[in-house]
N, C-alpha and C positions, 0 to 999 in steps of 0.2 A: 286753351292753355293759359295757366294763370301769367299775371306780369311780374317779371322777373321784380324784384329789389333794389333798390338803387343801390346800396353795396357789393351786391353777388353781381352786378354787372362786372365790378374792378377788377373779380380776382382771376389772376393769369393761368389759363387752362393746358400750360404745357407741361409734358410729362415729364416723370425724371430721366427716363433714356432719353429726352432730346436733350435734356439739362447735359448729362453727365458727353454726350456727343460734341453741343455744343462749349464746352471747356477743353474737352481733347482737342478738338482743333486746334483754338486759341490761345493753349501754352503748348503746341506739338510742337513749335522752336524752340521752347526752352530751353536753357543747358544741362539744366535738370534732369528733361524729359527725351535728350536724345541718348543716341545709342548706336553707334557706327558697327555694321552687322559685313563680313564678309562672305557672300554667296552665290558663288560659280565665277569667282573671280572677280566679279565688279562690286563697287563701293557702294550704298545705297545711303544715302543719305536723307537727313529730316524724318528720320523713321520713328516713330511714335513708341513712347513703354508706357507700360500699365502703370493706373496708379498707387498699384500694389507691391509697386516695384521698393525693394528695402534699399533704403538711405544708411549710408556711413555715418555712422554718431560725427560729432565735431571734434576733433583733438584740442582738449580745455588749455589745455598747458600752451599748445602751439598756438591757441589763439590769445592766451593772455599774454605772449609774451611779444608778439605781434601789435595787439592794439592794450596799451597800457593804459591803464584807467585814467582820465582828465578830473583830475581834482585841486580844486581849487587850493590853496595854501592857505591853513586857519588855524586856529586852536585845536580843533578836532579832527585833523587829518592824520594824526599818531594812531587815530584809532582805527583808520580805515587801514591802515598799512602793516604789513608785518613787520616787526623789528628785526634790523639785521643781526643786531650783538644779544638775539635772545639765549642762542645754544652757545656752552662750550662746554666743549670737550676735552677731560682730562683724564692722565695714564696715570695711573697708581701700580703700585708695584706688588704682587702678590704674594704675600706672605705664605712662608713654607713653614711647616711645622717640625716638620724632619730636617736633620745635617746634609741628609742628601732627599733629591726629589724622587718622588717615585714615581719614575718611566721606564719604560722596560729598555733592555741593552741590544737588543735586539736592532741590526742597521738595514734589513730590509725590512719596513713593514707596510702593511695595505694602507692604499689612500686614506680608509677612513677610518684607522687605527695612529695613524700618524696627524687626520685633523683632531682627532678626539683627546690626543698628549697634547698637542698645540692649546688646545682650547684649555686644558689644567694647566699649563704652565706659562702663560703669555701675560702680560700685565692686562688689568683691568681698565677697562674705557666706560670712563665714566660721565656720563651726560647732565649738564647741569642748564636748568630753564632760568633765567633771571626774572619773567614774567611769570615765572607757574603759578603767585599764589592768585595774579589778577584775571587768571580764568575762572569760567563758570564751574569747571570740575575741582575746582579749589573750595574748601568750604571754608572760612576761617573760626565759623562761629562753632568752638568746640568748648569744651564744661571747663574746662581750666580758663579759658580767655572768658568766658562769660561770666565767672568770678571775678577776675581781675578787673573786665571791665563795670560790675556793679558795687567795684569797692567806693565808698564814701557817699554812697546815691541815697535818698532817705528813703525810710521803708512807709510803703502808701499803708494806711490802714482805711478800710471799708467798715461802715456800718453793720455791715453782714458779717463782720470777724470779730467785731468787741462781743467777749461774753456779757449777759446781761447782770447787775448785781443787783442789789438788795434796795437801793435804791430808786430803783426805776418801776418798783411792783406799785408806787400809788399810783407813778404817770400809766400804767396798763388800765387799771381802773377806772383813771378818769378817760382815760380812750373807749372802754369797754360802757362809758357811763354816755360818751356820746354819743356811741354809736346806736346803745336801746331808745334813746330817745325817736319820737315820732318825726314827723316831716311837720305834720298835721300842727303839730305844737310850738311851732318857729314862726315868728312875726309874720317873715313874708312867705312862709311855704318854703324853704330853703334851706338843706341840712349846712352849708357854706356859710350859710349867713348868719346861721344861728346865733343868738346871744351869748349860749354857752361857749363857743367857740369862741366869739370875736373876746371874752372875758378872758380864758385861759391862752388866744395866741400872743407872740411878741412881736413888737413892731419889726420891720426890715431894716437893715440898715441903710441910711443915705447914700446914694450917689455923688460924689461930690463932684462938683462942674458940669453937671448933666446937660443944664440950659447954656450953659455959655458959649459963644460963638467961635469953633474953634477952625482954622483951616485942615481941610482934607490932606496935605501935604506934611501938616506937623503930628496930627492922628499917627499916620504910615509910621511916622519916623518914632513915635515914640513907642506905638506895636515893635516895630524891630526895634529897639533895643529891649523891649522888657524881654522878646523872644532870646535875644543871645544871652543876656545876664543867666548865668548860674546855669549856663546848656551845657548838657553832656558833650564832650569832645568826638565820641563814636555814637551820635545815637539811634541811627542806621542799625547798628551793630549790635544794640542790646537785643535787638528781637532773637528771639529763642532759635534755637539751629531746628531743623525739618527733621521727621521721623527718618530713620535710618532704612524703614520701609519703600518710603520713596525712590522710585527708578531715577536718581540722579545720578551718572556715574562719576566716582573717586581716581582722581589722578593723583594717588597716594607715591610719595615717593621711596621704592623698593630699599632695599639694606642691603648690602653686598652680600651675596652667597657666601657661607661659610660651611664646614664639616658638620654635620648632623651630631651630637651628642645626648646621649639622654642623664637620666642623675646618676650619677655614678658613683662604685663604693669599691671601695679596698679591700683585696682580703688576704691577710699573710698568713699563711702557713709554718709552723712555730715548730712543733713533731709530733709524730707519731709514736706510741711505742704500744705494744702487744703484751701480754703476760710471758709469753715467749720469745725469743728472740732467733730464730732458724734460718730465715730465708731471707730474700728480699720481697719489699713490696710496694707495687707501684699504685699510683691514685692518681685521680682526676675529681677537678669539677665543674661545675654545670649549673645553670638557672633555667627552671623549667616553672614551664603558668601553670596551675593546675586547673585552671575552669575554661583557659582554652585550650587544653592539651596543644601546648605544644614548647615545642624548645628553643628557648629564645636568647642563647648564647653559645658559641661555640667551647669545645671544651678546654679546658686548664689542665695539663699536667705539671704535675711536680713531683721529686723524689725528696725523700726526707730519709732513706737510709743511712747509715753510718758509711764510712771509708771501707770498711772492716766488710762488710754485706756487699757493700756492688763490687769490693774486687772478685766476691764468687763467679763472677759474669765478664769478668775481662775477657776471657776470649771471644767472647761472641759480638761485644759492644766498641766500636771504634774508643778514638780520646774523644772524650763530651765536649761538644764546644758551649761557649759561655752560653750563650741564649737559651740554650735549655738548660739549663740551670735558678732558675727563675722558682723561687719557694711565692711569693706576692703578684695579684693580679688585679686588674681595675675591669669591674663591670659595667657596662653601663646600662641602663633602663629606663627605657624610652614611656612605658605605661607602667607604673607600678602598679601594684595590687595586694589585696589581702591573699592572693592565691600563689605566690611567687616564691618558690621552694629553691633551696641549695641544696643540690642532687651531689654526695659525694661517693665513687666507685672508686674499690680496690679489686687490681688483679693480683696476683703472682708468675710464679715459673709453671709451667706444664709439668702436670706428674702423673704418675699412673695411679688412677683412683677417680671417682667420681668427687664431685664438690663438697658433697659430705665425709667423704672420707677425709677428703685434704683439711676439711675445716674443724674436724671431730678432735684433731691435741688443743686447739687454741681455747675451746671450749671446755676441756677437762684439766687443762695443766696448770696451774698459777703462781704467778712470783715467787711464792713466800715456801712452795713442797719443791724449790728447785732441788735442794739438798735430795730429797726424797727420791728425786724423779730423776735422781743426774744420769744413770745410765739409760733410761727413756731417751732423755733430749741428745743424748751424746748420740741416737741411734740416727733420732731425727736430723740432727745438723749431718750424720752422715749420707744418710739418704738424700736430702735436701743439696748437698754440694755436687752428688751424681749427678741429679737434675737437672743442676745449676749449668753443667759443663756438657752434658750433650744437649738438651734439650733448652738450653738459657735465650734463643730466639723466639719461645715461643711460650703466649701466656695463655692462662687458665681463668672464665672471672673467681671470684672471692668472697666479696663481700659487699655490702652499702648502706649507707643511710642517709635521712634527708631530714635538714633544717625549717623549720616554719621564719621565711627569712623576717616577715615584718614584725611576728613576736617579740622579738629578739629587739629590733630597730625600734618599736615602739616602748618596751622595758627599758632597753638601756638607754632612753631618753627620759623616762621618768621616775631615774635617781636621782639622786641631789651627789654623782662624784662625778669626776675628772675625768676615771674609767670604770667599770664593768668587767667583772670577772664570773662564769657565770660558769654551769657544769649543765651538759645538757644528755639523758639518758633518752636515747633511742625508742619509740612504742608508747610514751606517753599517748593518752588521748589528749583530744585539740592541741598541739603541739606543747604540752605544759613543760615547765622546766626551774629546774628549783637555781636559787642562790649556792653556789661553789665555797663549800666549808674550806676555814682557813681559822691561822690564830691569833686574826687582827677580828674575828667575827664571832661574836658570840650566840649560840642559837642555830637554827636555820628557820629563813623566812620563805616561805611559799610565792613564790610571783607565777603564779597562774595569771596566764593574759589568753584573753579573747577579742577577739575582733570581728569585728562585720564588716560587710563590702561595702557600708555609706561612708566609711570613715576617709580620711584621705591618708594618702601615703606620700609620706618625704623623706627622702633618703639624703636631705642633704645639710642637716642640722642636727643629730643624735648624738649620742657621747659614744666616743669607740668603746668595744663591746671584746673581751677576749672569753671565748666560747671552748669550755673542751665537754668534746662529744665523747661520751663513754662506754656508748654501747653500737656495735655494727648487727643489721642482719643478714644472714647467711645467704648469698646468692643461688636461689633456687636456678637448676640447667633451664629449664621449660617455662621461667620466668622471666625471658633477659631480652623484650620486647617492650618499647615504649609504652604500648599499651597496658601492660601489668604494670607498670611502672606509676600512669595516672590513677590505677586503682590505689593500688598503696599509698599514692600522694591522700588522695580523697577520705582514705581510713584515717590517715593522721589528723585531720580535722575535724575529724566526726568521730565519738564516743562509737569504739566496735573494738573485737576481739581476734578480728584476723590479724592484727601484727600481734597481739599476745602470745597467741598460737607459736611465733617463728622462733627457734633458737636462740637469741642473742649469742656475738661473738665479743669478748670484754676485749678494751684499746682505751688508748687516752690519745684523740687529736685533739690538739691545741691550736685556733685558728684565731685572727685579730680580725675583726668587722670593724671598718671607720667609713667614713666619708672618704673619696679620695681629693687630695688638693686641684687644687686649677694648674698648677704646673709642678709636677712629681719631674725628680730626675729620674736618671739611669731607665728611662719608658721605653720600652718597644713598643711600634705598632704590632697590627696582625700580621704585618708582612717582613717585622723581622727588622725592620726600619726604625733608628734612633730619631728619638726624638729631643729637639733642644727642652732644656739642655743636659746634655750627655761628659760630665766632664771627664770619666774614666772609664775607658770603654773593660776595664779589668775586669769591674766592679761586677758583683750579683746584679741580673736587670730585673726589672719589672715587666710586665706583660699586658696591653690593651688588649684586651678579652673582644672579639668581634662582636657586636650583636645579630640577634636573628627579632627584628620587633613583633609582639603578637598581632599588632594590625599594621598598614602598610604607613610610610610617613613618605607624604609629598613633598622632595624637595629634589632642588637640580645637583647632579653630581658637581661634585669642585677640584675630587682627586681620580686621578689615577687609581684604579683596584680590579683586579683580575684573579679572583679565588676561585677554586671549586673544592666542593665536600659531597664525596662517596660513600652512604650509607647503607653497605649490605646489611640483608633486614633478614631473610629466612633462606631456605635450602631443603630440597626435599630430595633424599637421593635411598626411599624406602624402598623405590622400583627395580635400583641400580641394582645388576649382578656384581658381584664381588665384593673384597672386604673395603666397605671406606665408612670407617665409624669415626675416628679422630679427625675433624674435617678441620681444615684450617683456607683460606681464602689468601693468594697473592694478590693484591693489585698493583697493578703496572701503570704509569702512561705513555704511553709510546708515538713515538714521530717515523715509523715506517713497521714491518713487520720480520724483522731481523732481530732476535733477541740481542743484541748488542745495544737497539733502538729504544731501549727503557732511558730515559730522562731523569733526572734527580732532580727532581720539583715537588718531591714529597716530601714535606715539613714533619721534621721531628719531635718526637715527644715529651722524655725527659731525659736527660743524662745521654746522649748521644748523639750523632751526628746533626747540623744544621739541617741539611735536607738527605735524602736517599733515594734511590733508585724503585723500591719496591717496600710494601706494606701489608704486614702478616696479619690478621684478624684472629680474638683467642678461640681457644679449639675447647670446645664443650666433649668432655670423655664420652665415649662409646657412646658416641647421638648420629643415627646416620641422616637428622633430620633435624641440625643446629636453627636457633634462634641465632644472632647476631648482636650487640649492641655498640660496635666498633664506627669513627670517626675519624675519615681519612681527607688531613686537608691538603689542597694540590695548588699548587701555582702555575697557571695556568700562561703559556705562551699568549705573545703578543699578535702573532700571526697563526694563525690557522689554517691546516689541507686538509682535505679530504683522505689522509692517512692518517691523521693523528687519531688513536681510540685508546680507549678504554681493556688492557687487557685482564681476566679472571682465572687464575689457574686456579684451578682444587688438588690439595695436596692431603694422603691421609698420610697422619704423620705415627709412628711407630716410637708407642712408648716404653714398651720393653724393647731390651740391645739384644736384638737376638744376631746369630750367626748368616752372612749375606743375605742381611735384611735390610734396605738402603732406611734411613731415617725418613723420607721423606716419599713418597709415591703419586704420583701427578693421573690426578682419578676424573680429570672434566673441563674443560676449556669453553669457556665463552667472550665475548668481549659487547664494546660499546664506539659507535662513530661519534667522533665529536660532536661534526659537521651537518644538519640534515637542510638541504636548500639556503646553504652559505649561512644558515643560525645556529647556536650554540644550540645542542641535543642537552635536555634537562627533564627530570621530573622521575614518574615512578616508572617502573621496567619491570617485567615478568619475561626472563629469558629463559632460553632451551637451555642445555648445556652438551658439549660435544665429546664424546669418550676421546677422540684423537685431536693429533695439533691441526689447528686450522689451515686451508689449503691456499696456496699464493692468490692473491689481492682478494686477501678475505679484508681487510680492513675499510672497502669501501662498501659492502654489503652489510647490511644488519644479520645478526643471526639466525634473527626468522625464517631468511629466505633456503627453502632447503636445498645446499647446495648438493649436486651427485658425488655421491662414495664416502660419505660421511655416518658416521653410526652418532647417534644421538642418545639421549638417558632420554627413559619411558615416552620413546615415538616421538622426538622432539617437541615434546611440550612442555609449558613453561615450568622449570623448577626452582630458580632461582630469583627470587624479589630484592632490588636493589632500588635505592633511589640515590640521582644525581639533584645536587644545591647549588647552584653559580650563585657567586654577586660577583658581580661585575659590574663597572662602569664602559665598557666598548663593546661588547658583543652582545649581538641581539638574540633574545634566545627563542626558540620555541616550544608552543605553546600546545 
C-alpha cells in the first residue's frame, strides 16, 4: 500500500450523521431545542426537536422598543432618528357644491351605505410631511428648478461646437502640409520634432512661481479659496434629473379629490316652430360618439310649446314643477372628438295612423297657403285636440336630426365676431352648413368645414354659436334602435345618398352653443339638486346633463350618486295570440309586490311632475314587434332588499274610442330583481314575458325560473330586450 501524505493524514474521517448526532446532543438543553410533551400523564422532560423545527420570526417593533439603539450624541444623530414633529395632520373642511348635501333621507340604512355617506361628507384629513422633500422618493432636480438654478452660470463653449470659418482654411492646410511630410525628412526621425512644426508652434505660456519654495499648508489654502470664489451655491444640484424610465419611486404629493368634470358646453334652447301649428311637441337631446357608438350623455328634455298648445293636455299632465321647465343645459365631455354628434328627437301625442301618416300635413302644408288650407288645419287641430284629451299620456316618435357638433365649435371659432348665427339644413353631406341670411349680411358665404381625427378638440374657447336647424327627418317605425341611428350618424360624415332619399320635415329650432361658465347660476345637478349659487329658486333652472364617458376615467368617487337608467330596446310578441299591436311598456319600481308598492323615484321629463310613480314608453302603430328608443331615469334607494325589482307591464293601447273598449289592455308582465347576491343586477336582459300577473313572492325569483301555472308568450322565451345602467357611488354591481 502506497504511503499516505503528510496532509491526507490531518483530515477528520467522521461522517456527517456522527456530526449532525453529535450537535443534537450538545444543544438537546437548549431552550431553543426543548419541547415539554404530555404522554400518558407524565412530563417528559429535556426531550430533543428537530432541527427542522420552524422558529417564530422576532417581533421588530417589540424588540426595538425594548432595546433602543445606543447612540452616541453628535452632529449626525438627526439622521439616524426619526423626527418626531415630521407628520401633521390637518382637517379641512369639505366643500359642497350644492345648498343642500346629497345623502339620501332615508334613517335606516346598511352599514355600508352609511360608511360610504360618511366618507362623502366628513371633512378632509390631510397629512402633511415637513421632511418629504429630504427623502430619496423626493427628486428636486425638475426642468423649472434646473433653469433657475443655471440662471447667471456661463455658458462653456467646446472646440467641438465653434463652426469653423473662413479663416481657419490656411491653418487646415498647413496641418494637411504637415502631416504629408516624411518621418524620413526630419532632422532627428521625428514627426514632433520636426522643424516645420517647432517654426509654426507658439511658445506656452509661463508658470509663474513655479520654482519657488512654497509651504504645503499655504498651497491647500490658497486651492480652497480659488475653489469657493465664484462657486455655484447648488452645485450638487446642477446635475441633470435621471430618466423618468428609471425604477425610482415618486412620493408625489396627491391633490385633493374633487368631482370629475370634462369640457363643458352650453346649450339653450330658443324655439321651435313647424309650418304648422296643431299639436304639441316634445324634444330631447343627446350627445352621441359616432366612432365608438355609443351614448355618452344622458338625455335633455325640454318643451318649447306655447301656453296655448300644452293646455290641450291639462288633463292628463299634473301642475309642472319648476325643474322641468329647464329650456338650457350644460354638457360635459370628458374625450371630445371629431365624431361627437347632437342627436335631437321629437315626439308627439299618440294618434291613429302610422308615423307617416301623422307626419304627411307637416310635409305638405306651409305658412304662407294657411289662407288656402284653413279649413284643412281647422280639421287637423280638431282631430289633434281629440287625441290630445284621451290619448294625451301617451307618445308617438316623430321626428330627428343631428348636429356635426365640432363643425359648428370649430367655424364658429374661426370668425372674427362676438357671436355666430348660423342656419343649419339637415342631409347635407360631411356635415356642411352654410351662413344664416339676414339684412345686416350681404351675400351668402359657404363655410363648409371638414375635419380629421388628428386635429384636436376644444370646447372651451369658441365664440357661442346660435344654430337654427331647418330641416328634421322623419322617424322611420323599424328605425328607432341605436343601431340605425350610428348608421345615420356615419352617412352624415361621408358623401352618400341615403339621408337624400328621406322626406325632410321643414321647422326652425333655434339653439345657442357656448362654452358654459365655471360657475352658472340657477344650475341643477342630475339629481335635481341646486347648485350655489341658486339665488331664486322661481327662476327657469338650468340642467347638469349627466355624463356617460366613451372610455372609463379613473377617479375616486367624492359624492354621493345613486341613479339608474332602464333602456327598453325591442319586443317580440309576433307569436302572441291575440290583438296587441299598439304596445306601449309601464315601468314601475317597486319596494314590495302590492301595486300600491310603485315608488315615485322616476324623474320627470318636461313640463310635469318632479318625479312619478310609473313611466310610459311611445307606442310605435300597429307594430306587434316595437323597436324602443325610450330613457327612464330612476333614483335609486339608499338601501336595498331582495324585494325591490323592476316591474314591466305591456299595455295595448286603443286608438280608436270604440264602445266598452277599455283604452288600455295589459297584454304581458315581466319584471327585474334589483338585488342578485347583495349587488346591484345591471347590464343587458333578454326576458320571457308572462300573459298573467305574477304569483306572490315573485319579486325574489328572476323570470326565468318557470314558475308552475303560469302561461308564458312563445313557450317562455326570451321576447323582451331591455338593458339596465347604474352609476352609482355605493352599490356594488354585478357583473
Amino acid at each position: 500500500m502506497a504511503e499516505r501524505r503528510a496532509f491526507a493524514q490531518k483530515i477528520s474521517r467522521t461522517v456527517a450523521a456522527e456530526v449532525r448526532k453529535q450537535i443534537s446532543g450538545q444543544y438537546g438543553g437548549s431552550p431553543q431545542l426543548l419541547k415539554n410533551l404530555n404522554i400518558g400523564g407524565s412530563v417528559s422532560h429535556h426531550t430533543t426537536v428537530p432541527l427542522t423545527e420552524p422558529v417564530d420570526p422576532v417581533d421588530l417593533e417589540d424588540y426595538l422598543l425594548t432595546h433602543p439603539l445606543a447612540m452616541d450624541s453628535g452632529p449626525l444623530r438627526d439622521l439616524l432618528e426619526f423626527p418626531s414633529d415630521d407628520i401633521e395632520v390637518i382637517y379641512s373642511p369639505r366643500e359642497c357644491r350644492t345648498l343642500v348635501s346629497a345623502v339620501p333621507e332615508e334613517s335606516e340604512m346598511d352599514p355600508h351605505v352609511r360608511d360610504c355617506v360618511r366618507k362623502y361628507t366628513e371633512d378632509w384629513a390631510i397629512v402633511n410631511r415637513k421632511y418629504h422633500k429630504l427623502g430619496t422618493g423626493f427628486n428636486p432636480n425638475t426642468l423649472d428648478k434646473q433653469k433657475e438654478r443655471q440662471k447667471g452660470l456661463p455658458k462653456q463653449i467646446f472646440e467641438s461646437d465653434e463652426a469653423p470659418d473662413g479663416s481657419s482654411y490656411q491653418d487646415e492646410q498647413d496641418d494637411l502640409k504637415r502631416r504629408s511630410m516624411s518621418i524620413d525628412d526630419t532632422p532627428r526621425g521625428s514627426w514632433a520634432c520636426s522643424i516645420f512644426d517647432l517654426k509654426n508652434s507658439l511658445p506656452d505660456a509661463l508658470l509663474p512661481n513655479l520654482l519657488d519654495r512654497t509651504p504645503n499648508e499655504e498651497i491647500d489654502h490658497q486651492n480652497d479659496d480659488q475653489r469657493k470664489s465664484n462657486r455655484h451655491k447648488e452645485l450638487f444640484g446642477l446635475h441633470p434629473a435621471p430618466e423618468e424610465e428609471e425604477p425610482i419611486e415618486r412620493l408625489s404629493i396627491p391633490e385633493i379629490p374633487k368631482e370629475h368634470f370634462g369640457q363643458r358646453l352650453l346649450v339653450k334652447c330658443l324655439s321651435l316652430k313647424f309650418e304648422i301649428e296643431i299639436e304639441p311637441i316634445f324634444a330631447s337631446l343627446a350627445l352621441y360618439d359616432g366612432k365608438e357608438k355609443k351614448k355618452i350623455s344622458e338625455n335633455f328634455y325640454f318643451d318649447l310649446n306655447s301656453e296655448q298648445i300644452k293646455g290641450m293636455l291639462r288633463p292628463h299632465i299634473p301642475p309642472a314643477a319648476i325643474t322641468t321647465l329647464a329650456r338650457s343645459a350644460i354638457f360635459s365631455i370628458t374625450y371630445p372628438s371629431q365624431d361627437v354628434f347632437l342627436v335631437i328627437k321629437l315626439e308627439k301625442v299618440l294618434q291613429q295612423g302610422d308615423i307617416g301618416e301623422c307626419a304627411e300635413p307637416y310635409m305638405i302644408l306651409k305658412e304662407a297657403d294657411a289662407a288656402k288650407n284653413k279649413e284643412k288645419l281647422e280639421k287637423l287641430k280638431s282631430q289633434a285636440e281629440q287625441f290630445c284629451q284621451r290619448l294625451g299620456k301617451y307618445r308617438m316618435p316623430f321626428a330627428w336630426t343631428a348636429i356635426h357638433l365640432m363643425n359648428i365649435v370649430s367655424s364658429a371659432g374661426s370668425l372674427e365676431r362676438d357671436s355666430t348665427e348660423v342656419e343649419i339644413a339637415a342631409g347635407e353631406r360631411k356635415g356642411s352648413w352654410s351662413e344664416r341670411r339676414n339684412s345686416s349680411i350681404v351675400g351668402r358665404r359657404s363655410l363648409e368645414r371638414t375635419t380629421s381625427g388628428d386635429e384636436a378638440c376644444n370646447l372651451t374657447n369658441f365664440r357661442p354659436a346660435t344654430l337654427t336647424v331647418t330641416n328634421f327627418f322623419k322617424q322611420e317605425g323599424d328605425r328607432l334602435s341605436d343601431e340605425d341611428l350610428y348608421k345615420f350618424l356615419a352617412d352624415m360624415r361621408r358623401p352618400s345618398s341615403v339621408l337624400r332619399r328621406l322626406r325632410p320635415i321643414t321647422a326652425q329650432l333655434k339653439i345657442d352653443i357656448s362654452p358654459a361658465p365655471e360657475s352658472p347660476h340657477y344650475c341643477l345637478t342630475p339629481e335635481l339638486l341646486q347648485v350655489k349659487l341658486y339665488p331664486d329658486s322661481r327662476v327657469r333652472p338650468t340642467r347638469e346633463i349627466l355624463e356617460f364617458p366613451a372610455r372609463d376615467v379613473y377617479i375616486p368617487n367624492t359624492t354621493y350618486r345613486n341613479l339608474l337608467f332602464v333602456y327598453p330596446q325591442t319586443l317580440n310578441f309576433a307569436n302572441r295570440q291575440g290583438s296587441a299591436r299598439n304596445i306601449t311598456v309601464k315601468v314601475q319600481f317597486m319596494y314590495g309586490e302590492d301595486p300600491s308598492n310603485a315608488m315615485p323615484v322616476i324623474f320627470g321629463k318636461s313640463s310635469c311632475a318632479e318625479f312619478s310613480k310609473e313611466a310610459y314608453t311611445a307606442v310605435v302603430y300597429h307594430n306587434r314587434s316595437p323597436d324602443f328608443h325610450e330613457e327612464i331615469k330612476i333614483k335609486l334607494p339608499a338601501t336595498l332588499t331582495d324585494h325591490h325589482h323592476l316591474l314591466f307591464t305591456f299595455y295595448h293601447v286603443s286608438c280608436q274610442q270604440k264602445q266598452n273598449t277599455p283604452l288600455e289592455t295589459p297584454v304581458g308582465y315581466t319584471w327585474i330583481p334589483m338585488l342578485q347576491n347583495g349587488r346591484l343586477k345591471t347590464g343587458q336582459f333578454c326576458l320571457p314575458v308572462s300573459l298573467e300577473k305574477p304569483p306572490q313572492a315573485y319579486s325574489v325569483l328572476s323570470p326565468e325560473v318557470p314558475l308552475p301555472g303560469m302561461k308564458w308568450v312563445d313557450n317562455h322565451k326570451g321576447v323582451f330586450n331591455v338593458e339596465i345602467v347604474a352609476v352609482s357611488t355605493i352599490h356594488t354591481q354585478a357583473t
